[in-house]
C-alpha positions as CSV (number, residue, x, y, z in Angstrom):
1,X,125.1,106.8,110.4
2,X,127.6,105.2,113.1
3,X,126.3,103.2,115.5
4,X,130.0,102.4,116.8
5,X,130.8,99.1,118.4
6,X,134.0,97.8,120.7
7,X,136.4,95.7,118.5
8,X,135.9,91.9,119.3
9,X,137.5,91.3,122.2
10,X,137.0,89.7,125.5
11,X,134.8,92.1,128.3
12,X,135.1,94.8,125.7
13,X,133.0,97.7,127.0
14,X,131.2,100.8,125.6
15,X,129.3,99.2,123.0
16,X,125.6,100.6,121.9
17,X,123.0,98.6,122.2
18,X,118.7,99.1,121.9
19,X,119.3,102.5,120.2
20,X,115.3,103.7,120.2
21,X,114.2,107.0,118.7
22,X,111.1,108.4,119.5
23,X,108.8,111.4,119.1
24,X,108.2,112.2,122.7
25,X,105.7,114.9,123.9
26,X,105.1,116.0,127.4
27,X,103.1,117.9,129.8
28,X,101.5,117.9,133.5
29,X,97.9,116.6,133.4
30,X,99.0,115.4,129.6
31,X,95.9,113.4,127.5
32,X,97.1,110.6,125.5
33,X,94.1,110.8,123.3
34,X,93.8,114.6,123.0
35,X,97.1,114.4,121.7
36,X,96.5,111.9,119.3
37,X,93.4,113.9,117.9
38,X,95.1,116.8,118.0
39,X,98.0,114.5,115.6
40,X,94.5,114.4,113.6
41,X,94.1,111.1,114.0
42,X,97.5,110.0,112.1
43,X,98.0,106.2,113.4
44,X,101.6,106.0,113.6
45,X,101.6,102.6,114.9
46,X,100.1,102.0,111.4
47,X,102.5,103.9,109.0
48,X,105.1,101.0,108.3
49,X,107.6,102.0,110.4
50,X,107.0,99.6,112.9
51,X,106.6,101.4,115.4
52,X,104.3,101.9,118.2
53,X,102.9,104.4,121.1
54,X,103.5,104.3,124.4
55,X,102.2,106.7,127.3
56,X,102.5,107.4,130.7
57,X,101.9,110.1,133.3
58,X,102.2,113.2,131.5
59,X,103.7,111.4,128.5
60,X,103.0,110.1,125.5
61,X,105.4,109.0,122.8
62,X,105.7,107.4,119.9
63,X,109.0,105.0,119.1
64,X,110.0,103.6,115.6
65,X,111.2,100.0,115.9
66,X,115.0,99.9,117.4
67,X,115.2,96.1,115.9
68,X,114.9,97.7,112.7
69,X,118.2,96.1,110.3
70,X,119.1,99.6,108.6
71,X,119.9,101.0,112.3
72,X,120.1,104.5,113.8
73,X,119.8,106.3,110.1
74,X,116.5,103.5,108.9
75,X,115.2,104.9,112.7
76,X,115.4,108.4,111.8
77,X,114.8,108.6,108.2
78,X,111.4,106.5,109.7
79,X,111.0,108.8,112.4
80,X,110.9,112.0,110.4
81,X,108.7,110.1,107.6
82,X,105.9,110.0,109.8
83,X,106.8,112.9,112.2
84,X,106.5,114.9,108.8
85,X,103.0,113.7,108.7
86,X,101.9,115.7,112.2
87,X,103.8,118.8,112.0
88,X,100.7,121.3,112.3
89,X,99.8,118.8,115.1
90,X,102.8,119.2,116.7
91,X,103.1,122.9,116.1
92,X,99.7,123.1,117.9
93,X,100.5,120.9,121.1
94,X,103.8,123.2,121.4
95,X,101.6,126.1,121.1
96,X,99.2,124.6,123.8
97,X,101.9,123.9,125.9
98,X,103.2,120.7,125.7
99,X,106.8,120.0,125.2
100,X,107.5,117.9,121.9
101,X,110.8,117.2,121.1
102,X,112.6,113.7,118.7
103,X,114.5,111.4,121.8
104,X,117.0,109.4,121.0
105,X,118.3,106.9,123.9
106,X,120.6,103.6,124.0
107,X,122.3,101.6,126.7
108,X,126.1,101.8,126.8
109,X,128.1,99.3,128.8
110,X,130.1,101.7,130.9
111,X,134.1,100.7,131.0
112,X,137.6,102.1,131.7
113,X,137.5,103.3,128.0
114,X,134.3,105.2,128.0
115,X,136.0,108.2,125.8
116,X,137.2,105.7,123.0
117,X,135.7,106.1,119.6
118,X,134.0,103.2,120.1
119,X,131.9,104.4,122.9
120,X,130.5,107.0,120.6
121,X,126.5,107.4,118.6
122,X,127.5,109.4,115.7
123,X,124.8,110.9,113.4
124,X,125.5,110.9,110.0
125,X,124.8,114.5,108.4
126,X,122.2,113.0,106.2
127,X,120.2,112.3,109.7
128,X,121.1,115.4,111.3
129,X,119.3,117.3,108.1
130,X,116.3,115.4,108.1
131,X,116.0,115.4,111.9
132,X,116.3,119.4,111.3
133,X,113.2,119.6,109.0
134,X,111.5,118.4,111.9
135,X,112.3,121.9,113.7
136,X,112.1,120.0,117.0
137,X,114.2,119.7,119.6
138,X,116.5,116.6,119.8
139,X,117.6,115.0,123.0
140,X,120.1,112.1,122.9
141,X,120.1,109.9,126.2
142,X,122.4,107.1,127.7
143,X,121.6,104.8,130.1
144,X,124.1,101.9,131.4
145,X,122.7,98.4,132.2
146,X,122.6,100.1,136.4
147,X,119.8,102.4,134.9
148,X,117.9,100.6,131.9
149,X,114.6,100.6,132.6
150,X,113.5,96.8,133.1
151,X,110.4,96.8,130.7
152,X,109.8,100.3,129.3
153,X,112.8,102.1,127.5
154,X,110.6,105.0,127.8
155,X,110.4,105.0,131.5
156,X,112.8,108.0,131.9
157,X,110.2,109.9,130.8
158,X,108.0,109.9,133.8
């Protein structure tokens, strides 16, 4: 995993920041709780990660902690830990309809040196393989400080 990081230097730009990844699933006229039954009850809020569900219109998702000290890869390997735990659940919301997919988002501090290296999420292969047990789709969002949502970093899903 590379989260990459401007070197230290004055109004350096591009840098990273509240990487979140989440198991997002979506529909019109979506029921939080019919999804979580149809998760069979699995309490991901409870599984260690330290995570926790959020839902909106047509939304419900659940996001491992992005505080967490091992970073994007801890996130992930998290992520698919408990994701692992629901996959006939998932398999059967997709079948009902409902778009499921792994998200992962951050906020990048936009600058004159956007393309450097610096300015770049890379996911380790390790990652990439266990995000691809998942068989899900994954969507990778930025948002710059202009578009961060003010309370919810899930707010793009609405």
């Amino acid at each position: 995993m590379s989260e990459k990081t401007a070197p230290d230097a004055a109004g350096a730009s591009g840098q990273w920041r509240e990487i979140t990844v989440s198991l997002a699933v979506t529909k019109p006229g979506l029921s939080p709780s019919a999804v979580e039954q149809t998760l069979s009850g699995i309490r991901f809020a409870d599984t260690g990660a330290g995570g926790s569900v959020h839902t909106g219109p047509n939304w419900w998702a659940y996001s491992v902690d992005p505080r967490r000290p091992d970073g994007l890869e801890g996130s992930v390997t998290a992520l698919v830990a408990d994701v692992s735990l629901a996959l006939d659940g998932l398999r059967a919301l997709v079948h009902q309809g409902h778009t499921v997919q792994i998200a992962v988002s951050g906020v990048v501090e936009p600058g004159p040196e956007w393309w450097l290296p610096w300015t770049q999420l890379t996911l380790s292969p390790r990652s990439a393989a266990q995000l691809a047990t998942l068989d899900l789709p994954v969507s990778f969002t930025v948002l710059t400080p202009d578009n961060e949502p003010a309370e919810d970093p899930l707010a793009w899903l609405d």
